[in-house]
VODO-598340 format. One record per residue (C-alpha): residue in three letters; y, z, x. Coordinates in Angstrom, 3 decimals, decimal comma. Layout:
BEGIN
PT  residuo         Y         Z         X
PT      ALA         Y         Z         X
...
//
This chain:
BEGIN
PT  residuo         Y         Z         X
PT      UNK   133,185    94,473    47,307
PT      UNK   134,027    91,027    45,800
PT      UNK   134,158    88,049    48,676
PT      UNK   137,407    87,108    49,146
PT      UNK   139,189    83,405    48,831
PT      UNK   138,634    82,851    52,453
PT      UNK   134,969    83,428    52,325
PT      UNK   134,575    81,106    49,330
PT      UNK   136,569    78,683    51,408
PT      UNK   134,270    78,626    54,090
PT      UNK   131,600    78,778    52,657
PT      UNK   131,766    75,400    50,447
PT      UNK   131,773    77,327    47,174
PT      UNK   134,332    78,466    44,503
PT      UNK   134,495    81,846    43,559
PT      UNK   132,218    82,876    40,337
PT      UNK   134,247    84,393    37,647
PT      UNK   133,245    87,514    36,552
PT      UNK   130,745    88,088    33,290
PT      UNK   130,855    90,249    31,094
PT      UNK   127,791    91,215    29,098
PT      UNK   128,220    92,693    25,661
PT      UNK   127,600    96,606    25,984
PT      UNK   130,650    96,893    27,956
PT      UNK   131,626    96,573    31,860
PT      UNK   129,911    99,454    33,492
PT      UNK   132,217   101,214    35,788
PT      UNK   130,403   104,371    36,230
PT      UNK   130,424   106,414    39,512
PT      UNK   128,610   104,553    42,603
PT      UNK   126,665   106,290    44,990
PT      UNK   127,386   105,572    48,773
PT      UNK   124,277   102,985    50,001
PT      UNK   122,950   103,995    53,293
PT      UNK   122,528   100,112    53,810
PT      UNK   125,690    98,800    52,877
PT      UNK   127,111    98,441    56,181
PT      UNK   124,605    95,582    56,878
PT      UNK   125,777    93,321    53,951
PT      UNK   125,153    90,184    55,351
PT      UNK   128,587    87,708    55,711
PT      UNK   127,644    85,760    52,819
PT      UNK   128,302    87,955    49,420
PT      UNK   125,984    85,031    47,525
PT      UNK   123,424    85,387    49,295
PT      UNK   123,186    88,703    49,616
PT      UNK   123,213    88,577    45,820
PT      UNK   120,029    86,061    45,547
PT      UNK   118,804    88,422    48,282
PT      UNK   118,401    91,536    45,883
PT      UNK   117,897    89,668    42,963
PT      UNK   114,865    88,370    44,723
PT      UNK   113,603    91,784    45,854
PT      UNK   114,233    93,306    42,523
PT      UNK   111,701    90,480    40,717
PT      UNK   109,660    90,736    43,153
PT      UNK   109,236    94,541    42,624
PT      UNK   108,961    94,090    38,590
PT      UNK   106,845    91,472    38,707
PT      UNK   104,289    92,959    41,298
PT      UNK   103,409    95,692    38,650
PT      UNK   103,743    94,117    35,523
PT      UNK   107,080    94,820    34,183
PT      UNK   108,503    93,049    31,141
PT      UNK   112,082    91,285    32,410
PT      UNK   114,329    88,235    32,182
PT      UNK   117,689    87,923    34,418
PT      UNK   120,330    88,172    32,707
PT      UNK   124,468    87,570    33,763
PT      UNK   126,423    85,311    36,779
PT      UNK   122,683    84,612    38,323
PT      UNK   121,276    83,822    35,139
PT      UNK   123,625    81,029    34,912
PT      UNK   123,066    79,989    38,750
PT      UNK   119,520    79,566    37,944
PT      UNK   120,642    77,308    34,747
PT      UNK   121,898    74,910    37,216
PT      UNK   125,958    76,753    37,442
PT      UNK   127,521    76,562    40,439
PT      UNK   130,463    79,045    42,430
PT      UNK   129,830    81,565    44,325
PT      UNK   128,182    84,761    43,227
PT      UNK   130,446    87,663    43,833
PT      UNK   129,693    90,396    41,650
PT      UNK   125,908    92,100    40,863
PT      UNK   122,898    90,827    39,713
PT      UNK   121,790    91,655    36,217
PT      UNK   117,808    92,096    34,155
PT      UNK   117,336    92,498    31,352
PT      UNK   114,727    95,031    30,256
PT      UNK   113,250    97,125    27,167
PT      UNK   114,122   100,967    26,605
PT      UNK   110,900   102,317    26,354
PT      UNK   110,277   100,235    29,959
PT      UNK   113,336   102,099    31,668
PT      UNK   111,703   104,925    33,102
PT      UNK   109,042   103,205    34,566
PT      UNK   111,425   100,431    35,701
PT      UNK   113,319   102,946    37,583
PT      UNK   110,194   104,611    39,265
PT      UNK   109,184   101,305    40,527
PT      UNK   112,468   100,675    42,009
PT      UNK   113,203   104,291    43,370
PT      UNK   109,130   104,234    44,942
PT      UNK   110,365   100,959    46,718
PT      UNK   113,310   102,956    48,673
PT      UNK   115,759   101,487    45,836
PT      UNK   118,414   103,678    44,456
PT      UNK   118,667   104,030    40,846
PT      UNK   120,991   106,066    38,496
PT      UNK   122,387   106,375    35,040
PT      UNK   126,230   105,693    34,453
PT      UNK   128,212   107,226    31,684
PT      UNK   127,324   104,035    29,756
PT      UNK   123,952   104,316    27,562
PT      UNK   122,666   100,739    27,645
PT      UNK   122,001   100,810    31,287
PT      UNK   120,991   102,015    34,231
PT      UNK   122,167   100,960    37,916
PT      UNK   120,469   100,009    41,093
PT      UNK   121,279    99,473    45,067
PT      UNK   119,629    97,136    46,712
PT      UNK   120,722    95,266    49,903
PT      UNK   124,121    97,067    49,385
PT      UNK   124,325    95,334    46,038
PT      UNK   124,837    96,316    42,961
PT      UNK   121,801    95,777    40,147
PT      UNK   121,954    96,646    36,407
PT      UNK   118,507    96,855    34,690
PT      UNK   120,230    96,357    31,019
PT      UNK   118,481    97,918    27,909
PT      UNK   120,874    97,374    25,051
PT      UNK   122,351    93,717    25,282
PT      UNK   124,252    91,974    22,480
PT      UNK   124,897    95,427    20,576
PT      UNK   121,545    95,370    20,089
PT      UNK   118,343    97,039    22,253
PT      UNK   116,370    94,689    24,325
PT      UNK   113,391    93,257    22,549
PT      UNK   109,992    91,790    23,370
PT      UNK   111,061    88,717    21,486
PT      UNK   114,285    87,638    23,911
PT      UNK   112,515    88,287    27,001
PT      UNK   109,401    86,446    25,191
PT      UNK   112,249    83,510    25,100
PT      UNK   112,782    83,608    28,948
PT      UNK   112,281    80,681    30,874
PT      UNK   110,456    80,628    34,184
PT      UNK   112,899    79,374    36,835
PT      UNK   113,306    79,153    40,372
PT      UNK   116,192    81,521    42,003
PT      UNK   116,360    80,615    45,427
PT      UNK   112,377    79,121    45,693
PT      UNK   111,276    82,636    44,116
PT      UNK   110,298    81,922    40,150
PT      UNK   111,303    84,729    37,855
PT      UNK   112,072    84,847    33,749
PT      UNK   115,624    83,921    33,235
PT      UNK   117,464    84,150    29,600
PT      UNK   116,993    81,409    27,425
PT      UNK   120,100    79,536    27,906
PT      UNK   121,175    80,631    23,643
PT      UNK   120,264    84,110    24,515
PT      UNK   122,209    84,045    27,568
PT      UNK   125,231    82,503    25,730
PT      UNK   124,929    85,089    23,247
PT      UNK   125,072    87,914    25,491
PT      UNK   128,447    86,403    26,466
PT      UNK   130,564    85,877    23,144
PT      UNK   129,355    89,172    22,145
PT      UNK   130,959    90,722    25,156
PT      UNK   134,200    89,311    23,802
PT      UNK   136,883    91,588    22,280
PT      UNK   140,328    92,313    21,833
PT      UNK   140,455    94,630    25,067
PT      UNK   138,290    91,270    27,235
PT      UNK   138,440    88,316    26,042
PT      UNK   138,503    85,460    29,271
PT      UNK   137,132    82,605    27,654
PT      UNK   138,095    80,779    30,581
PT      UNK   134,786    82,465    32,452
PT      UNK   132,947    81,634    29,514
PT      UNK   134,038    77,764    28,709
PT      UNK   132,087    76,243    32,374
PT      UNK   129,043    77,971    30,746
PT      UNK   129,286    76,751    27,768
PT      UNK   129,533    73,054    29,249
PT      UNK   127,139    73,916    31,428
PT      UNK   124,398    74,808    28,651
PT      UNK   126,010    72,718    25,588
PT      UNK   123,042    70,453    25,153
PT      UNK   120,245    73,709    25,483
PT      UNK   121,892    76,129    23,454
PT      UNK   121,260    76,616    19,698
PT      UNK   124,711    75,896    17,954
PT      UNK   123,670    76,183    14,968
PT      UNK   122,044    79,754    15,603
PT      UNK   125,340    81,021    17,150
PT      UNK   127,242    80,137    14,313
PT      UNK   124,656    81,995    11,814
PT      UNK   124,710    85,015    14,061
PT      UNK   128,511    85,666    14,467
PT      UNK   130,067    83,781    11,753
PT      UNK   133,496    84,678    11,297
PT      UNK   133,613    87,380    14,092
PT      UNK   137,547    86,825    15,266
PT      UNK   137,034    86,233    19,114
PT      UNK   133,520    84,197    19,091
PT      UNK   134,988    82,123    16,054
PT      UNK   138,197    81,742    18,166
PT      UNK   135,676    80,260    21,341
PT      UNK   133,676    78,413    18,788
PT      UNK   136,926    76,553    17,837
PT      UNK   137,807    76,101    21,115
PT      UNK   134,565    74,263    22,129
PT      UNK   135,206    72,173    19,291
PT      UNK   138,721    71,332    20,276
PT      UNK   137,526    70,416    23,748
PT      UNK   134,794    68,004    22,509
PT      UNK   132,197    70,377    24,221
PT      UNK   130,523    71,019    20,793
PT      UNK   130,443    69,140    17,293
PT      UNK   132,961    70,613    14,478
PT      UNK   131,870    72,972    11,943
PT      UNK   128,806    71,408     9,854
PT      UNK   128,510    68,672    12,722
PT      UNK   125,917    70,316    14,393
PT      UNK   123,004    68,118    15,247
//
Protein backbone atom coordinates (compact mmCIF):
# COMPACT_ATOMS: atom_id res chain seq x y z
CA UNK A 1 0.00 0.00 0.00
CA UNK A 2 2.05 2.99 -1.30
CA UNK A 3 1.12 6.51 0.68
CA UNK A 4 -0.62 8.54 -1.44
CA UNK A 5 0.15 12.40 -2.68
CA UNK A 6 -1.94 13.69 0.08
CA UNK A 7 -0.07 11.95 2.77
CA UNK A 8 3.28 13.12 1.38
CA UNK A 9 1.67 16.52 1.38
CA UNK A 10 1.01 16.55 4.85
CA UNK A 11 3.46 15.16 5.98
CA UNK A 12 6.37 17.68 4.75
CA UNK A 13 7.94 15.05 2.50
CA UNK A 14 8.00 14.13 -1.26
CA UNK A 15 7.21 10.87 -2.27
CA UNK A 16 10.37 8.33 -2.65
CA UNK A 17 10.58 6.89 -6.05
CA UNK A 18 10.64 3.44 -6.24
CA UNK A 19 14.15 1.23 -6.44
CA UNK A 20 14.80 -1.29 -8.10
CA UNK A 21 17.53 -3.69 -7.09
CA UNK A 22 19.18 -5.82 -9.72
CA UNK A 23 17.67 -9.48 -9.39
CA UNK A 24 14.45 -8.22 -10.51
CA UNK A 25 11.21 -6.56 -8.76
CA UNK A 26 9.78 -9.29 -6.66
CA UNK A 27 6.12 -9.52 -7.14
CA UNK A 28 5.49 -12.86 -5.74
CA UNK A 29 2.26 -13.82 -3.86
CA UNK A 30 1.78 -11.89 -0.34
CA UNK A 31 0.40 -13.45 2.51
CA UNK A 32 -2.45 -11.55 4.42
CA UNK A 33 -0.56 -9.88 7.81
CA UNK A 34 -2.64 -10.35 10.83
CA UNK A 35 -1.18 -6.82 11.82
CA UNK A 36 -1.70 -4.86 8.91
CA UNK A 37 -4.74 -3.18 9.94
CA UNK A 38 -2.68 -1.22 12.56
CA UNK A 39 -0.27 0.43 10.00
CA UNK A 40 0.35 3.45 11.64
CA UNK A 41 -0.78 6.90 9.45
CA UNK A 42 2.64 7.59 8.51
CA UNK A 43 3.84 4.89 5.66
CA UNK A 44 7.70 6.28 6.50
CA UNK A 45 7.68 5.61 9.56
CA UNK A 46 6.21 2.61 9.66
CA UNK A 47 9.00 1.71 7.25
CA UNK A 48 11.99 2.89 9.74
CA UNK A 49 9.70 1.08 12.21
CA UNK A 50 10.38 -2.52 10.73
CA UNK A 51 13.55 -1.77 9.43
CA UNK A 52 14.48 -1.11 12.99
CA UNK A 53 12.94 -4.31 14.38
CA UNK A 54 14.38 -6.38 11.65
CA UNK A 55 18.25 -5.12 12.71
CA UNK A 56 17.50 -5.36 15.79
CA UNK A 57 16.55 -9.09 15.45
CA UNK A 58 19.82 -9.86 13.15
CA UNK A 59 21.98 -8.14 15.08
CA UNK A 60 20.89 -9.62 18.56
CA UNK A 61 22.17 -13.10 17.32
CA UNK A 62 24.91 -12.40 15.22
CA UNK A 63 23.75 -12.32 11.74
CA UNK A 64 25.91 -11.07 8.88
CA UNK A 65 23.75 -7.96 7.08
CA UNK A 66 23.93 -4.53 5.48
CA UNK A 67 20.59 -2.56 4.34
CA UNK A 68 20.27 -2.38 1.20
CA UNK A 69 17.48 -0.21 -1.26
CA UNK A 70 15.14 3.28 -0.66
CA UNK A 71 16.37 3.12 3.26
CA UNK A 72 19.78 2.52 2.39
CA UNK A 73 19.80 5.76 0.69
CA UNK A 74 17.75 7.55 3.64
CA UNK A 75 20.46 6.56 5.89
CA UNK A 76 23.10 8.12 3.20
CA UNK A 77 21.60 11.36 4.01
CA UNK A 78 18.45 11.07 0.87
CA UNK A 79 15.49 12.56 1.58
CA UNK A 80 11.40 11.80 0.36
CA UNK A 81 9.33 9.81 1.82
CA UNK A 82 9.72 6.09 2.12
CA UNK A 83 6.84 4.35 0.50
CA UNK A 84 7.71 1.04 -0.54
CA UNK A 85 9.66 -1.94 1.73
CA UNK A 86 12.68 -2.07 3.43
CA UNK A 87 15.48 -4.13 1.99
CA UNK A 88 18.99 -6.37 3.71
CA UNK A 89 21.12 -7.64 2.27
CA UNK A 90 22.31 -11.08 3.36
CA UNK A 91 24.50 -14.29 2.36
CA UNK A 92 22.84 -17.64 0.99
CA UNK A 93 24.24 -19.98 3.19
CA UNK A 94 22.83 -17.33 6.14
CA UNK A 95 19.13 -17.56 4.70
CA UNK A 96 17.83 -20.27 6.62
CA UNK A 97 18.94 -19.18 9.74
CA UNK A 98 17.95 -15.59 8.87
CA UNK A 99 14.50 -16.75 8.39
CA UNK A 100 14.31 -18.82 11.71
CA UNK A 101 15.32 -15.81 13.57
CA UNK A 102 12.69 -13.77 12.04
CA UNK A 103 9.81 -16.45 12.02
CA UNK A 104 10.93 -17.29 16.15
CA UNK A 105 10.31 -13.45 16.61
CA UNK A 106 6.45 -13.78 15.41
CA UNK A 107 7.77 -12.41 11.86
CA UNK A 108 6.40 -13.91 8.75
CA UNK A 109 8.74 -15.12 6.24
CA UNK A 110 8.33 -16.84 2.79
CA UNK A 111 9.94 -17.60 -0.50
CA UNK A 112 8.53 -15.89 -3.77
CA UNK A 113 8.82 -17.38 -7.18
CA UNK A 114 12.03 -15.29 -7.44
CA UNK A 115 15.36 -17.23 -6.26
CA UNK A 116 17.48 -14.38 -4.90
CA UNK A 117 15.17 -13.68 -2.09
CA UNK A 118 13.10 -14.31 0.44
CA UNK A 119 10.21 -11.98 1.96
CA UNK A 120 9.23 -10.82 5.36
CA UNK A 121 6.12 -9.00 7.30
CA UNK A 122 6.80 -6.97 9.82
CA UNK A 123 4.65 -4.07 11.16
CA UNK A 124 2.41 -4.74 8.06
CA UNK A 125 5.44 -4.00 5.94
CA UNK A 126 6.99 -5.55 3.51
CA UNK A 127 10.93 -6.80 4.11
CA UNK A 128 13.20 -8.55 1.55
CA UNK A 129 16.26 -10.32 3.10
CA UNK A 130 18.18 -10.29 -0.51
CA UNK A 131 20.76 -13.11 -1.27
CA UNK A 132 21.74 -12.61 -4.87
CA UNK A 133 22.26 -8.75 -5.54
CA UNK A 134 23.97 -7.31 -8.62
CA UNK A 135 23.57 -10.74 -10.63
CA UNK A 136 25.80 -11.91 -8.35
CA UNK A 137 25.30 -13.88 -4.66
CA UNK A 138 25.85 -11.83 -1.63
CA UNK A 139 29.37 -11.98 -0.34
CA UNK A 140 31.25 -11.53 2.93
CA UNK A 141 33.30 -8.91 1.18
CA UNK A 142 30.21 -6.23 0.33
CA UNK A 143 28.67 -6.56 3.59
CA UNK A 144 32.46 -6.39 5.00
CA UNK A 145 32.17 -2.83 3.01
CA UNK A 146 29.04 -1.71 5.03
CA UNK A 147 29.12 1.30 6.89
CA UNK A 148 27.75 1.65 10.39
CA UNK A 149 24.99 4.29 10.30
CA UNK A 150 22.29 5.58 12.24
CA UNK A 151 18.54 4.80 10.85
CA UNK A 152 16.34 6.60 12.97
CA UNK A 153 18.95 6.73 16.33
CA UNK A 154 19.25 2.77 15.87
CA UNK A 155 22.97 2.03 14.18
CA UNK A 156 22.92 -0.81 11.70
CA UNK A 157 25.43 -1.77 8.50
CA UNK A 158 24.23 0.08 5.53
CA UNK A 159 25.76 -0.50 1.79
CA UNK A 160 28.73 1.24 1.02
CA UNK A 161 27.45 4.08 -0.91
CA UNK A 162 29.50 2.29 -4.53
CA UNK A 163 27.93 -0.93 -3.58
CA UNK A 164 24.67 0.59 -3.14
CA UNK A 165 24.98 2.47 -6.49
CA UNK A 166 25.88 -0.64 -8.05
CA UNK A 167 23.01 -2.55 -6.99
CA UNK A 168 21.07 0.18 -8.84
CA UNK A 169 22.53 0.45 -12.52
CA UNK A 170 22.56 -3.20 -12.52
CA UNK A 171 18.85 -3.28 -11.98
CA UNK A 172 18.63 -1.31 -15.21
CA UNK A 173 17.32 -2.91 -18.43
CA UNK A 174 15.45 -2.57 -21.43
CA UNK A 175 12.08 -3.76 -19.68
CA UNK A 176 13.08 -0.84 -16.35
CA UNK A 177 15.08 1.57 -16.96
CA UNK A 178 13.88 5.05 -14.72
CA UNK A 179 16.99 6.76 -14.44
CA UNK A 180 15.09 9.51 -13.16
CA UNK A 181 14.85 7.41 -9.58
CA UNK A 182 18.34 6.78 -9.95
CA UNK A 183 19.92 10.43 -10.96
CA UNK A 184 18.96 12.16 -7.01
CA UNK A 185 21.11 9.17 -5.85
CA UNK A 186 23.64 9.55 -7.81
CA UNK A 187 23.95 13.38 -6.74
CA UNK A 188 23.33 12.41 -3.60
CA UNK A 189 26.49 9.96 -3.33
CA UNK A 190 28.69 11.56 -6.32
CA UNK A 191 31.57 12.53 -4.11
CA UNK A 192 31.53 8.76 -2.04
CA UNK A 193 31.10 6.55 -4.80
CA UNK A 194 33.97 4.90 -6.74
CA UNK A 195 33.63 6.20 -10.43
CA UNK A 196 36.26 4.80 -11.55
CA UNK A 197 35.22 1.21 -10.21
CA UNK A 198 31.76 1.54 -11.87
CA UNK A 199 33.14 2.20 -15.05
CA UNK A 200 35.61 -1.00 -14.81
CA UNK A 201 32.70 -3.12 -13.69
CA UNK A 202 30.05 -2.36 -16.42
CA UNK A 203 31.94 -0.88 -19.17
CA UNK A 204 30.01 -0.70 -22.17
CA UNK A 205 26.80 -2.36 -20.73
CA UNK A 206 24.01 -0.27 -22.96
CA UNK A 207 21.75 1.14 -20.08
CA UNK A 208 24.54 1.84 -17.22
CA UNK A 209 26.79 3.38 -20.09
CA UNK A 210 23.65 5.33 -21.18
CA UNK A 211 23.34 6.71 -17.11
CA UNK A 212 27.06 7.05 -17.02
CA UNK A 213 26.72 9.54 -19.96
CA UNK A 214 24.05 11.12 -18.52
CA UNK A 215 25.85 12.00 -15.23
CA UNK A 216 28.42 13.34 -17.33
CA UNK A 217 26.12 15.51 -19.34
CA UNK A 218 24.63 16.89 -16.14
CA UNK A 219 28.03 17.86 -14.61
CA UNK A 220 27.24 15.32 -11.74
CA UNK A 221 30.38 13.27 -12.68
CA UNK A 222 33.74 14.01 -14.67
CA UNK A 223 33.80 12.73 -18.52
CA UNK A 224 35.26 9.56 -19.49
CA UNK A 225 39.11 9.42 -18.32
CA UNK A 226 38.32 12.58 -16.03
CA UNK A 227 37.86 10.70 -13.12
CA UNK A 228 39.75 11.97 -10.15
Amino acid sequence: MAQNADDAALDGRRPAPELHLAGGAAEGSRPPDARAGQLPPDRHQAILEATKQVAALLKRQGHDFALAGSVAVYAHGGEGSLQHDADFCIKPEDAEAVAATLEDAGLTVYAPPEDWLLKAKCLGQDVDLIFGLAHEPVSGELLGRAHELSVDSVQMPVLAPTDLLRSLLAAFSEHHCDFGAVLPIARLLREKVDWLRIRREFGDVPMPAAFLYLLERLDVIPPQGGDQ
